[in-house]
NUTISE-325073 format. One record per residue (C-alpha): residue in one letter; chain; x, y, z. Coordinates in steps of 0.02 Angstrom, whole numbers. Example, Ala and Ser with C-alpha at 12.3 -4.5 7.8 and 13.67 -1.06 7.14 Angstrom:
<nodes>
(node 'a', 'A', (615, -225, 390))
(node 's', 'A', (684, -53, 357))
</nodes>
This chain:
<nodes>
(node 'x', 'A', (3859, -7014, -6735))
(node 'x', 'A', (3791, -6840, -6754))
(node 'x', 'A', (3621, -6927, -6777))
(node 'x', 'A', (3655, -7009, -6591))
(node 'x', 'A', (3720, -6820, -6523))
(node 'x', 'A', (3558, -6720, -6596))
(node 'x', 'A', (3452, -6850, -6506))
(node 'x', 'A', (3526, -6839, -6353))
(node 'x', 'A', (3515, -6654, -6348))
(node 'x', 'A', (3334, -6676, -6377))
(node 'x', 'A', (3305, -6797, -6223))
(node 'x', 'A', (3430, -6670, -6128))
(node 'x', 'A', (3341, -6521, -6171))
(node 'x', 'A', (3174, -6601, -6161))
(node 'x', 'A', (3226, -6674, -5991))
(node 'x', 'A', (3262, -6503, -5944))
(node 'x', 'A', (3108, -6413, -5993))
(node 'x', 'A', (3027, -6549, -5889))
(node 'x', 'A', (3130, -6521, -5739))
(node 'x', 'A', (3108, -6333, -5759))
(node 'x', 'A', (2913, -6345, -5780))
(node 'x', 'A', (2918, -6459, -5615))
(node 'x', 'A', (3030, -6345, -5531))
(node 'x', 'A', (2911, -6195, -5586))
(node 'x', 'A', (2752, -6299, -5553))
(node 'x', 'A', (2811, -6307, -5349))
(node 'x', 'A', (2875, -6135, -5341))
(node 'x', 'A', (2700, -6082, -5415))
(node 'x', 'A', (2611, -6194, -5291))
(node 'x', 'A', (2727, -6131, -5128))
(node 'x', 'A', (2692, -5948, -5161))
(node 'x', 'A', (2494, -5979, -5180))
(node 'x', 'A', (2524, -6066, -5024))
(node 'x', 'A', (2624, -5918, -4949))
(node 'x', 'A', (2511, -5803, -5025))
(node 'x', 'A', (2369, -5895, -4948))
(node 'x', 'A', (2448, -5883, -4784))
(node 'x', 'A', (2497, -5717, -4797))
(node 'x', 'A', (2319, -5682, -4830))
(node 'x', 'A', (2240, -5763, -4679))
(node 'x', 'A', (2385, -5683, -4566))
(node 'x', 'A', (2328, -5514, -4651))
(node 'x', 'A', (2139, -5552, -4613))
(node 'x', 'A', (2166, -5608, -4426))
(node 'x', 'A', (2278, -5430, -4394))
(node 'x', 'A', (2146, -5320, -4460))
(node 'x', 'A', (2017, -5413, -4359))
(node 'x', 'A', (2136, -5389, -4219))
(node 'x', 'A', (2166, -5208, -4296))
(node 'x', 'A', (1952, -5202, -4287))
(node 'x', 'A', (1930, -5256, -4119))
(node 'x', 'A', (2094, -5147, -4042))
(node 'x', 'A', (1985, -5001, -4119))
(node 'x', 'A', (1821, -5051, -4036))
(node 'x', 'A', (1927, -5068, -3883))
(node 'x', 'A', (2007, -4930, -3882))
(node 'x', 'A', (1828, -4831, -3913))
(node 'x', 'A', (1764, -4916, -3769))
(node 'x', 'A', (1928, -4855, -3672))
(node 'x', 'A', (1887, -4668, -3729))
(node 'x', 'A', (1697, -4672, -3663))
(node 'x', 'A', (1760, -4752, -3512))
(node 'x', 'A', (1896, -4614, -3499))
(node 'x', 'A', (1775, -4493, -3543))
(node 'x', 'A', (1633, -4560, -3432))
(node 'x', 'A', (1768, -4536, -3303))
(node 'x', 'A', (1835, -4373, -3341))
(node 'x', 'A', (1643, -4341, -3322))
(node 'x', 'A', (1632, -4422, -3139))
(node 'x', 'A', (1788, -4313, -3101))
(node 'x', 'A', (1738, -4154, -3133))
(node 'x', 'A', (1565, -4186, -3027))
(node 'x', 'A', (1658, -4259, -2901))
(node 'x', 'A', (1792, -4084, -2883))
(node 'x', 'A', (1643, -3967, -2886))
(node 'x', 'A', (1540, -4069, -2759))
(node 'x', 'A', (1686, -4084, -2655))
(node 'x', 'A', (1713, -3874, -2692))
(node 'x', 'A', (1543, -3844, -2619))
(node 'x', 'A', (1570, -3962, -2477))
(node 'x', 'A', (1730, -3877, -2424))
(node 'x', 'A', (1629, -3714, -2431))
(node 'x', 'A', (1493, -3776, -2348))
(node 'x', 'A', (1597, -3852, -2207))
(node 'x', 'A', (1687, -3680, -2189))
(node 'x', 'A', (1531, -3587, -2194))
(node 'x', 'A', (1494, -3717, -2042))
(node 'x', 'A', (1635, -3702, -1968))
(node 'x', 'A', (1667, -3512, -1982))
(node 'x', 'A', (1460, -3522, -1919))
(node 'x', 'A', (1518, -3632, -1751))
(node 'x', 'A', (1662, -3527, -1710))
(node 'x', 'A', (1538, -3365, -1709))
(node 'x', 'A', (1396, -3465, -1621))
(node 'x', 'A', (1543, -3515, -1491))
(node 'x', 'A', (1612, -3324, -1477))
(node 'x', 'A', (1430, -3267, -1459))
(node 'x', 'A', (1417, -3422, -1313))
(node 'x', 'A', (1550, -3364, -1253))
(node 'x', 'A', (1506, -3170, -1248))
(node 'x', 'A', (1329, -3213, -1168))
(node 'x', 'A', (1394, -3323, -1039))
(node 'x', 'A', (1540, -3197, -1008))
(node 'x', 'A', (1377, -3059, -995))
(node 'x', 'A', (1278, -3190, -864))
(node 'x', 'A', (1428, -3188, -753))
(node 'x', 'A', (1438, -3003, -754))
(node 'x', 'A', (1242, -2981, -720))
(node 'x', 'A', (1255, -3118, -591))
(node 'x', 'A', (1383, -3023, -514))
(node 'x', 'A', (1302, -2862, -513))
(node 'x', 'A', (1125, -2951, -457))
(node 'x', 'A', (1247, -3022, -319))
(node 'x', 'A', (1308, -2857, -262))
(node 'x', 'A', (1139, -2750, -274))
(node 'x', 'A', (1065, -2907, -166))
(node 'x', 'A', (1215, -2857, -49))
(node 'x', 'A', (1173, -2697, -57))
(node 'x', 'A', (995, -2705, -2))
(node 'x', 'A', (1035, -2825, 141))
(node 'x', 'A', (1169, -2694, 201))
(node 'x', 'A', (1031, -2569, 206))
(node 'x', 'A', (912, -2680, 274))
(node 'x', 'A', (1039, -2716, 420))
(node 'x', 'A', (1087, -2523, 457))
(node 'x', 'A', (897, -2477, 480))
(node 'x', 'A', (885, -2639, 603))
(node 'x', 'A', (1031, -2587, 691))
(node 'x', 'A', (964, -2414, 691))
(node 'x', 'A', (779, -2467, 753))
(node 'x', 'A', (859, -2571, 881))
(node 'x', 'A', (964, -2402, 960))
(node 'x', 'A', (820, -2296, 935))
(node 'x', 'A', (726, -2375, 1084))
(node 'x', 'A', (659, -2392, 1212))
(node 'x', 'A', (657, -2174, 1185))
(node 'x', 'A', (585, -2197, 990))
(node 'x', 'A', (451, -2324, 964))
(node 'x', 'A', (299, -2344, 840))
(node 'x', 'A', (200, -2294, 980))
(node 'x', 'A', (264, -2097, 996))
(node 'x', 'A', (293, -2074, 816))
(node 'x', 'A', (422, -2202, 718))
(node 'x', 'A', (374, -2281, 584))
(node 'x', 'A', (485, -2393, 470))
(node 'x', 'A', (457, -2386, 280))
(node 'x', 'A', (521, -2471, 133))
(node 'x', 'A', (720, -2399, 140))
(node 'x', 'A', (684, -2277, 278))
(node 'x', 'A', (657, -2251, 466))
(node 'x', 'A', (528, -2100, 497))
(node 'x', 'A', (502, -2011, 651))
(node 'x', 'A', (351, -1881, 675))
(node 'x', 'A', (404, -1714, 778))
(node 'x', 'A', (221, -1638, 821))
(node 'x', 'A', (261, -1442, 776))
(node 'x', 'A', (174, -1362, 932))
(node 'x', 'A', (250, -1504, 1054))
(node 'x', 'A', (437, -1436, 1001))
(node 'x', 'A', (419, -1278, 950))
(node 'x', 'A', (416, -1173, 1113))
(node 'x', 'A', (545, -1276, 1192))
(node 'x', 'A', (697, -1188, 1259))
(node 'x', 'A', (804, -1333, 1249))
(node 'x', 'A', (809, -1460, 1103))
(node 'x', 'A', (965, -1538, 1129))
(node 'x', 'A', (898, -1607, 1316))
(node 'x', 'A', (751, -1692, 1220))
(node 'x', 'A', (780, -1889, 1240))
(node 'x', 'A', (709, -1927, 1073))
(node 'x', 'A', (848, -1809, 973))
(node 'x', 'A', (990, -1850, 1094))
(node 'x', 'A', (936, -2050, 1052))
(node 'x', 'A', (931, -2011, 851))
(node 'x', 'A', (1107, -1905, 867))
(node 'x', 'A', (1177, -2061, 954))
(node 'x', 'A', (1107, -2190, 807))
(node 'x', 'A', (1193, -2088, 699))
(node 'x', 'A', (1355, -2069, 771))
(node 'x', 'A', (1361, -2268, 818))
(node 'x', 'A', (1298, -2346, 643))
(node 'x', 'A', (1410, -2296, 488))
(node 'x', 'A', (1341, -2233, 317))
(node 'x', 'A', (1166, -2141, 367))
(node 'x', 'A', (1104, -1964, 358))
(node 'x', 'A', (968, -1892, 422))
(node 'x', 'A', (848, -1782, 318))
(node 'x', 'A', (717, -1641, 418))
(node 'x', 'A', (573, -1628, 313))
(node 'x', 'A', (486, -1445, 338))
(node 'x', 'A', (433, -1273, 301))
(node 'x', 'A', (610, -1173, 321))
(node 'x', 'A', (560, -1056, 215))
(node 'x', 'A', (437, -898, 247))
(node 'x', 'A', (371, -941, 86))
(node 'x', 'A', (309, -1110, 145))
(node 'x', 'A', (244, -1085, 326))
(node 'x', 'A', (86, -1133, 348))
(node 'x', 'A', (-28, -979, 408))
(node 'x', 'A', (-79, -1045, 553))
(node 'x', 'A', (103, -1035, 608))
(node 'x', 'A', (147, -890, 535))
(node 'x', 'A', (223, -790, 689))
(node 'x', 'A', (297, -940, 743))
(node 'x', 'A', (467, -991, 724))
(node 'x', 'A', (507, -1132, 595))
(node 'x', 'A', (548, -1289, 702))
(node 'x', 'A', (642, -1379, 529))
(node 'x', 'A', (779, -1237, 538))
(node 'x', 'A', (797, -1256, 724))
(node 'x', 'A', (811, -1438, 711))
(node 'x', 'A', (966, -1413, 571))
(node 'x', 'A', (1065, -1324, 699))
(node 'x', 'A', (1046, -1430, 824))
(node 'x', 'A', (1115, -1583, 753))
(node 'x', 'A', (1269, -1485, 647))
(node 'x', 'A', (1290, -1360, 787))
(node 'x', 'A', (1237, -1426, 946))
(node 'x', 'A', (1256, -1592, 924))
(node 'x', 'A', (1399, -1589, 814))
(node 'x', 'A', (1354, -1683, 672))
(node 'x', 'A', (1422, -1688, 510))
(node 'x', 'A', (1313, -1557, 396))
(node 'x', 'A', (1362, -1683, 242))
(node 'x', 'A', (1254, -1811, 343))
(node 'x', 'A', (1095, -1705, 373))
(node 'x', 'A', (1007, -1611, 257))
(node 'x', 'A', (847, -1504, 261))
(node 'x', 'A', (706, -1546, 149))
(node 'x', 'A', (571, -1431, 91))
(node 'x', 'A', (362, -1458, 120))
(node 'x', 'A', (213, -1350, 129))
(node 'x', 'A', (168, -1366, 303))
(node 'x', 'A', (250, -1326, 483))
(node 'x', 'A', (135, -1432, 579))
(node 'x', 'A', (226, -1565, 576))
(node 'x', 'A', (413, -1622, 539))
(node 'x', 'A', (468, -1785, 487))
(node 'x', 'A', (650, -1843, 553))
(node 'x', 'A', (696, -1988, 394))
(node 'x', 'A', (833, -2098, 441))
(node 'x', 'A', (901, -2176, 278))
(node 'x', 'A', (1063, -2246, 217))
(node 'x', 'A', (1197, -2120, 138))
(node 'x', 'A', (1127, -2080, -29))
(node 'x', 'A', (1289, -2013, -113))
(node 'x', 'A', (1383, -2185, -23))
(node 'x', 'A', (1234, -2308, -125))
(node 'x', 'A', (1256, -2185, -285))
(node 'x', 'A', (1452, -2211, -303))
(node 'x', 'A', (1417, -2415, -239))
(node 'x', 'A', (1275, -2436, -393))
(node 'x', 'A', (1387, -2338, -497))
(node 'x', 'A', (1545, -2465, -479))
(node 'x', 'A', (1418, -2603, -504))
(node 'x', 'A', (1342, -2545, -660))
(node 'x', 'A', (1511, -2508, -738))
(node 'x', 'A', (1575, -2694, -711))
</nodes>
């Protein structure tokens, strides 16, 4: 009986060891095949590890490349902006400057409008004048008609023993001319001084002196409008007929200052 106990211990216990070496043996062989799997799961992350690191080098060129592109593109856009302000700060002083010379072209086209004007209201008093000076003064007995002016010759020994100037009918004709057309003065050009009479004249009177009064005195006429002009020589006087000098002074002045 104990012989049949100790042997059946033995098959239990060797029956046991078996089952434990089996149960061992797979537990051995599932965690070489979990280590095995474990290994190739390790080996695909750090290839996936590997190429996340390549990428994300490539990412920081390309992010650098960029921050490169970048900072050319703000400073060329910095010197465009300059460069257009330059332009347009450049336009805006061509356009003032237009503006000022085509401002300055009116005002000279003005002014060249009123000195034209000007000269065609002279031009139109001597006409008128010329026209009321005859038939008594003509270019044949002594007018002549210069650039601005109307001159009339006085012969010195054909006036200067008259007794009556004012009944001559080539005075009383420039006293009327000057009465009827506005704006002209008359200028006597002669000796009027002892200083200047010519010696062949000496005891003579001076005819330009004589000629003054009778326009301001005899015939009236303002002394503003007639005026006696100085020469060398009595022999003969000139009479000029011209538009009001002070009158064209203040016109040219208010042109000018336009």
């Amino acid at each position: 009986m104990q012989t049949n106990y100790m042997r059946l211990s033995y098959i239990l216990c060797t029956l046991f060891f078996f089952i434990s070496s089996l149960v061992v043996g797979q537990k051995k062989t599932d965690l070489i095949e979990d280590l095995k799997a474990l290994n190739e799961l390790v080996s695909r992350k750090e290839d996936e590890i590997n190429r996340l690191k390549k990428s994300l080098v490539g990412q920081e060129t390309l992010n650098q490349t960029y921050l490169f592109e970048i900072d050319n593109l703000k400073s060329t856009n910095t010197a465009l902006m300059k460069r257009l302000s330059n332009f347009t700060s450049q336009s805006v002083s061509n356009i003032m400057n237009i503006g000022d010379q085509i401002e300055s072209m009116r005002v000279l086209e003005k002014q060249d409008r009123a000195l034209r004007s000007l000269l065609t209201t002279h031009d139109s008093l001597l006409i008128e004048a010329v026209k009321r000076l005859a038939p008594a003064v003509t270019t044949s007995n002594g007018m002549r008609i210069t650039e601005g002016e109307i001159e009339i010759e006085i012969p010195y020994l054909e006036y200067a023993l008259k007794d009556s100037l004012q009944l001559d009918g080539r005075l009383q004709r420039v006293d009327s001319v000057l009465r009827a057309v506005p704006n002209l003065e008359l200028s006597i050009a002669g000796a009027f001084n002892v200083g200047l009479q010519d010696t062949l004249n000496q005891t003579e009177d001076l005819l330009a002196p004589k000629l003054f009064e009778l326009f301001t005195t005899s015939f009236n006429l303002n002394p503003k409008h007639v005026r006696l002009e100085p020469t060398s020589s009595n022999d003969t006087i000139l009479l000029r007929i011209t538009p009001s000098k002070s009158d064209t002074y203040r016109y040219l002045r208010a042109i000018l200052k336009r």
